[in-house]
C-alpha positions, 0 to 999 in steps of 0.5 A: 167106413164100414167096409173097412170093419173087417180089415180093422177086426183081422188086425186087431185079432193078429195084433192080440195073438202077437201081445199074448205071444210076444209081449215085449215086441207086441209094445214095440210094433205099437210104437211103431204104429204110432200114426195110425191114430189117423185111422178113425172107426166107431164101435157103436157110438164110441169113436176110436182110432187104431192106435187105441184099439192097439193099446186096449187089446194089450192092456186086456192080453196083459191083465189075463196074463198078470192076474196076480198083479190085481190080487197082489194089489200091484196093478197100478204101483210104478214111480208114478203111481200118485202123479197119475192118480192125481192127474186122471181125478183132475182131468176128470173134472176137467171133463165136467167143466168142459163146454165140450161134454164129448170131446172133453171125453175123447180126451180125457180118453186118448190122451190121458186114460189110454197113455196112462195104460201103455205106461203101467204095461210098458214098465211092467213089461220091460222091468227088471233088465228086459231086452228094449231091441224091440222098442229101439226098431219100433221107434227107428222103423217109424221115423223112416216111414214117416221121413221117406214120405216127407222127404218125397213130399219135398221134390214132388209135393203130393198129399201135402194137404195146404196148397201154401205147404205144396207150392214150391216157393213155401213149401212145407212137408206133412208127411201122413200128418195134417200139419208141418209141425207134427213132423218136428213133434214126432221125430226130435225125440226119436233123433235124440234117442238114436244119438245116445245109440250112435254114441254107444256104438260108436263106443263100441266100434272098437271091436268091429263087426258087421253086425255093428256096422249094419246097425251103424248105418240103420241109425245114421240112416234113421237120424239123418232122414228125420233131421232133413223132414224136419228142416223141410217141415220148416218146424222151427220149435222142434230145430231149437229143441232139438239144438237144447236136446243134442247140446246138454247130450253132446256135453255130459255123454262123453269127453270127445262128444263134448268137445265135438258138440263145442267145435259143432256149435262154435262152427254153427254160430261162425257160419250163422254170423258170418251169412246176413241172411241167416242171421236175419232169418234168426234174429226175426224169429228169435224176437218173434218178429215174423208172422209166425211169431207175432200171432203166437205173441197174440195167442199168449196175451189173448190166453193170459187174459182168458186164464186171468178169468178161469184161475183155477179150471182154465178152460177145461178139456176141449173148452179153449176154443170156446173159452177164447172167442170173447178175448179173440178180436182179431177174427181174421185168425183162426182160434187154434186148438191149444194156445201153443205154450206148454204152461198155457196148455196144461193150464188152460186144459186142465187147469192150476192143480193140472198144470202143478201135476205136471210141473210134479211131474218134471221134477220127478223125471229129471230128479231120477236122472239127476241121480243116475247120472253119478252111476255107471249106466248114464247114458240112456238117462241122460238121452232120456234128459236130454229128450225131455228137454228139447220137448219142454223147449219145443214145448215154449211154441207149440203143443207137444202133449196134447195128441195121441201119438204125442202123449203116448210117447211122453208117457214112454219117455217116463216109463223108460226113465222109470226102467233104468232107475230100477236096473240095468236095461239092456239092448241086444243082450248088451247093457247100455 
């Protein structure tokens, strides 16, 4: 590891110069480099990753350069600022109740404290009409990287680190992650985003060029790279989210999306029920009849009845693994990290008032958009909604929260949320 310091520090110090000159593109390469979470050092006894460096060095270049914000008593001030001090004080005492004193700190760090920072930089940074381009290439270069090596894994196997996942009969994508599903986690969202792009484009193809034209390729080449890591991922939550997500766009965007989305989906279920197996295939993992589906059934009842016991703490960051060995009989099965359920999880994690927070939250979130849907700039937040809707969706059956990419990302969501119900934003100069 300690080889490696050097490497870490001369990317740290080009990614400081990059915040202080170019703000606004310095946010778009770290979303870019969302992944590199997986890359782990300590600076003394503090473990960090690069993800977390990143954010620190943009938040310290951010306050030098914004000093009047702490004068003017603006620092923290967004949409958000009561939901997120609630949530940092009740993640805190999250931490204190947690079995697990430093991992509930590594925690409470990387998935509250640091995501909570990139979301108070982020809206500050790109409020008032600012230019998102750099945040449209951060999130479509990413899901190239990602899917590129996905994809790969699927004809040859390499660095698939299951030996279930990399046998050909079973097998199941990973790309730089350590399980299928976070491929699903990471790039649903990002396939929803650049469909409310296609169908701005599409929009204005009406006036060709070829700039339009390459940018039309980029973000068919985008979505259609991460749609088929997903399917090879085999990541069942995320193509039903996905499905909710693309539907509620598809229906509200425009009247010709409406009216594809409607044929798509007729033609869909036709084909579906007219193949015995797929229809099989959906109606076993529809009633949870598969393995899958029954040791989440397991995961779900066995959790209720910890949460029965701890109403009001839950387990505590870091503590359900703990928390959960006198409710799990079935020690053939490992205790998973989190009971994959989004209620569960806020629950279990941070516990009751934690998981009103993000119920808060939620309202919130869609109430904005509720809004703004009757405004003339509808489309980015009904992507925004519809994105926010497929991750509570996917949400149902698996963790799309607790992670560090993960949580970043959710907090982006907000932020642009929070951007658009201020004003106009913009994308290569145009307002969308």
């Amino acid at each position: 590891m300690y080889h490696t310091l050097p490497l870490i520090f001369i990317y740290c110090l080009f990614f400081a110069l990059l915040a202080w000159y170019k703000p606004r593109w310095s946010l778009g390469f770290l979303i870019f480099a969302l992944p590199t979470y997986l890359i782990r050092f300590k600076i003394g006894f503090v473990p960090f990753t690069l993800l977390e460096a990143m954010i620190w060095l943009i938040f310290i270049v951010w306050l030098i350069q914004n000093r009047q914000l702490i004068s003017q008593r603006r620092l923290g001030k967004t949409p958000y600022t009561w939901p997120i001090i609630f949530l940092l004080l009740i993640a805190a005492i999250s931490v204190e109740v947690s079995p697990n004193l430093r991992g509930a700190l590594g925690i409470w760090k990387a998935y509250f404290l640091e995501p909570i920072i990139f979301f108070i930089v982020f809206y500050h940074t790109f409020k008032k009409g600012k230019d998102l381009t750099p945040i449209f290439w951060g999130l479509g270069l990413s899901a190239l990287a990602i899917s590129v090596l996905a994809i790969y894994q699927k004809f040859t196997g390499w660095l698939i680190p299951n030996p279930i996942w990399q046998a050909e009969a079973t097998r199941r994508v990973t790309s730089f992650f350590g399980y299928p599903n976070a491929i699903g986690l990471y790039l649903g969202p990002i396939v929803i985003f650049y469909t409310g792009y296609l169908i701005k484009i599409v929009e204005e193809l009406k006036k060709i060029s070829w700039q339009k034209l390459l940018k039309l390729i980029f973000i068919l080449a985008v979505i259609g790279a991460s749609l088929l890591s997903i399917f090879f991922a085999v990541s069942k939550g995320a193509i039903l989210g996905l499905g909710f997500g693309l539907f509620l766009l598809g229906m509200l965007a425009k009247r010709w999306t409406s009216i594809l989305t409607v044929s798509a989906a007729g033609i869909i279920m036709v084909f579906i029920l007219l193949t015995p197996p797929l229809k099989q295939y959906l109606i076993t993992n529809a009633t949870f009849q598969g393995v899958s589906g029954q040791v989440r059934l397991d995961m779900w009842r066995e959790s209720w009845q910890m949460l029965r016991d701890r109403p009001l703490f839950g387990a505590g960051l870091a503590g359900y693994q703990t928390a959960m060995v006198p409710y799990h009989p079935a020690h053939h099965i490992e205790i998973f990290l989190y009971p994959h359920n989004l209620l569960l999880n806020f629950w279990s994690e941070l516990g009751l008032a934690g998981l009103l927070i993000f119920l808060w939250i939620f309202v919130k979130f869609f109430s904005q958009g509720w809004k703004l849907l009757r405004t003339n700039q509808r489309l980015m937040p009904l992507t925004l909604m519809a994105i926010m809707l497929a991750l509570i969706v996917h949400g149902l059956v698996d963790a799309p929260y607790f992670k560090n990419d993960l949580a970043v990302m959710f907090w982006l969501w907000l932020a642009l949320m929070c951007i658009v119900s201020d004003g106009t934003i913009k994308t290569s100069g145009r307002k969308i």
